[in-house]
N, C-alpha and C positions, 0 to 999 in steps of 0.2 A: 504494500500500500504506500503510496507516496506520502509524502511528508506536504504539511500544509503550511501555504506561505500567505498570512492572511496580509490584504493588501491594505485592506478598510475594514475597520470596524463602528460601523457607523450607530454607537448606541448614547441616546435613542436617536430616531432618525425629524428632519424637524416635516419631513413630505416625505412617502411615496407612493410612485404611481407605473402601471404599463400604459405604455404605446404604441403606433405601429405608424412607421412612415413608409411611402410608396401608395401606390395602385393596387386594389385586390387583385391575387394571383402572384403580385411582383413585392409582398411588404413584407419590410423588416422589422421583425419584433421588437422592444427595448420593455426593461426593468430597470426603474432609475430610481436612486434615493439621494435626498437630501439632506445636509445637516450644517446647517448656516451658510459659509459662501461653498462648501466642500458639494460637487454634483459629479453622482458616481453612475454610470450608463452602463449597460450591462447588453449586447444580445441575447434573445431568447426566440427560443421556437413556439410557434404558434402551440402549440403540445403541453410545451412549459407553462404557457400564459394560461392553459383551461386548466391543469391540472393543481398549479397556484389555487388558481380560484377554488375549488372542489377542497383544496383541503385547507384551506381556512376558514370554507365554511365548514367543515366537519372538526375543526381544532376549535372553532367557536360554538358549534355544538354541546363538542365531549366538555368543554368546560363551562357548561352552562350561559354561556354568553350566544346565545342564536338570537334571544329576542333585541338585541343593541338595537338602539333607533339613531341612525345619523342621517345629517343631509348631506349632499354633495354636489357641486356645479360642474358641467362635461370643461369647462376653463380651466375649475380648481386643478381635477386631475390631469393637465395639458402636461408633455415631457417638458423640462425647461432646459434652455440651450446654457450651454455647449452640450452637441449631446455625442460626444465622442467616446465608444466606448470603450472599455477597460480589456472587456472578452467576451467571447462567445460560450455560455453559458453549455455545461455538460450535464450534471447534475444540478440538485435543487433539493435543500430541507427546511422542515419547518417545525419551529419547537415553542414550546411556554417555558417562562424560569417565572416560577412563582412568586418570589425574592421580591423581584423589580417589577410582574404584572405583566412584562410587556412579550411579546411574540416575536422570536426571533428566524429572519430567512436566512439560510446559509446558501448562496451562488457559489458552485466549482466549476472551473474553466473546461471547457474542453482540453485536453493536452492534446497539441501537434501529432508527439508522439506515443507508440504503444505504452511503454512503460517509464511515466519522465518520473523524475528524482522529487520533483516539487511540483504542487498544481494552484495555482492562484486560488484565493479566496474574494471573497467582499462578504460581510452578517451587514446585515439591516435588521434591526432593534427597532418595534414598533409598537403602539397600543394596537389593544383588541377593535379600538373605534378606526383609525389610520388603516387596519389591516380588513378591515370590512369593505371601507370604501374601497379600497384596492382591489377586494376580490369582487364586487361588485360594478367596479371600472371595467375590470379583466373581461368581465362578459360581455358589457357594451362594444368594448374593441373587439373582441372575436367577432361578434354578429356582425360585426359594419364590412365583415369582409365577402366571398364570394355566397352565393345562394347555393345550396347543397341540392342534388337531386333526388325527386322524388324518390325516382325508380334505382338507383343504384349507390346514392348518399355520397355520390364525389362531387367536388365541386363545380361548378356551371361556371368559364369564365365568359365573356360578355361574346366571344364569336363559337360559343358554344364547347361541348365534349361527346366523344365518343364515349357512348350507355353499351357497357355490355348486356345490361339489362335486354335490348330494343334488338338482342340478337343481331346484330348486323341489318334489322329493316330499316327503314327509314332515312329521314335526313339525320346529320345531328343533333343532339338536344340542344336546345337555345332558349334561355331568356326570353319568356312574354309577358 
């Protein structure tokens, strides 16, 4: 197991938020946190962004926090520039320390190679309320991306896809 080289520890964090820049079909994911002027950008896979969300709400289940009421504005959670990032995102955890209350994301880099010596960190330290809006941001950016097909659940980009569903009949599936 490689040794961990944490780059940021950003506890607590004072924002964070996902977002995706590009064109559905063509967008790149980010997980950025913040912590006064320090702004730390992270890629992630569309994968990472749903799976985030899923399990912070099931960590705000298991610890009795599902009913939390916050608000939030689609502005609030905007990525804030610079948004150059640190890495490309390989794993992803997420943890409670009951101590502090707050909800901790652990980011590990992808490594280049098979077996590296060290693999970048970033923790993002966050409350249960910060961590809600986030997994509930998380979904609004997913859905803003391509429309999923009925018959075969891949995505539909705007000049269409071949439905193995549709057997080889027909035109392409396309957007109507």
């Amino acid at each position: 197991m490689p040794e961990a080289d944490i780059l940021y520890d950003l506890q607590p964090v004072s924002h964070i938020t996902v977002g995706a820049l590009g064109v559905p079909g063509k967008r790149t994911f980010f997980i950025q946190g913040l912590q006064d002027t320090i702004v730390v950008s992270l890629v992630a896979e569309k994968e990472h962004i749903i799976a985030l969300s899923r399990g912070i709400f099931e960590t705000l289940e298991r610890l009795g926090l599902g009913n939390l009421s916050v608000s939030m504005s689609e502005e609030e959670m905007e990525l804030a520039e610079p948004i150059d990032p640190l890495f490309r995102i390989g794993q992803l955890g997420l943890g409670y320390d009951p101590a502090t209350k707050l909800l901790i994301l652990v980011a590990y880099e992808l490594p280049e190679t098979e077996n590296p010596p060290t693999v970048k960190v970033v923790r993002f330290w966050a409350t249960p309320e910060q961590m809600l809006k986030l997994a509930r941001h998380a979904m609004v950016v997913v859905a803003a991306g391509r429309p999923l097909c009925v018959l075969c659940g891949r995505p539909i980009d705007p000049e269409g896809h071949f439905c193995p569903k549709r057997n080889g009949h027909g035109e392409k599936a396309t957007l109507t």
